[in-house]
C-alpha positions, -999 to 999 in steps of 0.1 A, spaced: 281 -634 -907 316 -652 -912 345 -650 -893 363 -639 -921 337 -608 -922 336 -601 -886 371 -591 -883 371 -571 -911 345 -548 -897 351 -551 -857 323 -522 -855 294 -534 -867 264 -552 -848 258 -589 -852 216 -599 -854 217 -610 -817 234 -575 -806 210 -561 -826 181 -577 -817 192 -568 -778 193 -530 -790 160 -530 -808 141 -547 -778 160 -531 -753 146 -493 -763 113 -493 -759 114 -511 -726 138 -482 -716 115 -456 -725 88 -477 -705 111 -480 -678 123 -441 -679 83 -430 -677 76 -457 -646 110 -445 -631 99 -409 -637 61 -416 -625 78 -430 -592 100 -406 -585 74 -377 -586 50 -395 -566 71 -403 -536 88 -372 -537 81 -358 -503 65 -317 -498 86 -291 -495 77 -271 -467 68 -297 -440 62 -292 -400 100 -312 -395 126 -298 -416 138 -331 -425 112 -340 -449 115 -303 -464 155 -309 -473 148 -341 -491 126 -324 -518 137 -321 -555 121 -297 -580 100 -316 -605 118 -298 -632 151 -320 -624 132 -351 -626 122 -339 -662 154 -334 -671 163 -364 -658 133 -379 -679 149 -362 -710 176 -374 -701 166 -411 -699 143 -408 -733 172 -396 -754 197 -421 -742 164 -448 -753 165 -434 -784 201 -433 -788 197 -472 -783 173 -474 -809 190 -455 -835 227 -475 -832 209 -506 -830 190 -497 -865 224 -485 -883 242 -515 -866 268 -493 -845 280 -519 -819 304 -498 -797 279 -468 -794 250 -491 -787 274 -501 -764 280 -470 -745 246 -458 -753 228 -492 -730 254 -486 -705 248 -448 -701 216 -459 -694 220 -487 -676 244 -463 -651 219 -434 -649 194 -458 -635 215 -475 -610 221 -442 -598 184 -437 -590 191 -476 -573 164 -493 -592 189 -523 -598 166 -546 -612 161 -521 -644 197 -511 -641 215 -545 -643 204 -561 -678 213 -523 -695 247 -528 -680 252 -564 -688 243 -559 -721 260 -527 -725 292 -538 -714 291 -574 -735 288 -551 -765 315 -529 -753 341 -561 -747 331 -576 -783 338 -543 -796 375 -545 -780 381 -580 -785 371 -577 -824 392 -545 -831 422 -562 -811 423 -596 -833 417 -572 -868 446 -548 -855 467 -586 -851 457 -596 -885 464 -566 -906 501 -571 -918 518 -536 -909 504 -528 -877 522 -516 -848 514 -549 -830 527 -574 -856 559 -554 -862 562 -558 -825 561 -595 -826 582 -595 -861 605 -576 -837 603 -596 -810 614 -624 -833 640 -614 -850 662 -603 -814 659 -641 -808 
C-alpha cells in the first residue's frame, strides 16, 4: 500500500496487521480452552475441613462465561482481521489481551497487548496526519490561524 493510500483510509489494516490478527485468533482460542482447562482443574472444593480453601472456590459456570467470554473476543479478532478493520482489531486483541492478564497468565497476556495497542497507536497516528492533510479541517484552520496573528 502507498503512502498516498494509507492516509487516505487511516482505518484499514495493512498485510502485516493483518497477518498478526489472523494468526493471533486461533492461538487465543487455544489459549482461552488451556486457560479454561487450568482454571477448573486447580480450582479448589467447596466445602473443605478449613474454611479457607472453601471461600476460594468459584462456580464452574463463571469460568464458562469467562470461556465465552474469551472465544467471542477470539472470534472478534478473527473477523476484523478478515474485513481489515485495524482500530477494532485493535481493541478486540487488547480486550483480550486485558481479560487474560487479569487471570495473571502474563506470558499469554503480553503479545495480545502489544499487538493490540501497536494497532491502536497506528490507528491514531494515521487518522491524526489525514485530519492535517485534509484542507478545511479544524486543525489546519488552526495553524492558517496561527499564521495569519503573526
Amino acid at each position: 500500500m502507498k503512502t498516498d493510500q494509507r492516509t487516505a483510509t487511516p482505518d484499514v489494516a495493512e498485510d502485516k496487521e493483518r497477518l498478526a490478527g489472523l494468526l493471533g485468533a486461533p492461538f487465543a482460542a487455544a489459549i482461552a480452552l488451556l486457560v479454561y482447562g487450568a482454571l477448573v482443574a486447580h480450582d479448589p472444593p467447596a466445602i473443605s475441613l478449613s474454611r479457607l480453601a472453601g471461600s476460594k472456590h468459584v462456580p464452574a459456570s463463571l469460568y464458562a462465561e469467562l470461556l465465552g467470554v474469551l472465544l467471542l473476543l477470539a472470534i472478534a479478532m478473527l473477523a476484523t482481521a478478515w474485513l481489515r478493520k485495524r482500530l477494532l482489531l485493535g481493541s478486540a486483541m487488547a480486550m483480550y489481551g486485558l481479560a487474560i492478564l487479569n487471570l495473571h497468565y502474563w506470558g499469554f497476556a503480553l503479545p495480545y497487548l502489544l499487538f493490540g495497542g501497536w494497532m491502536l497507536l497506528r490507528t491514531y497516528r494515521a487518522r491524526r496526519d489525514l485530519r492535517a492533510a485534509t484542507p478545511g479541517s479544524s486543525s489546519t484552520r488552526r495553524r492558517v490561524r496561527e499564521e495569519r496573528r503573526r
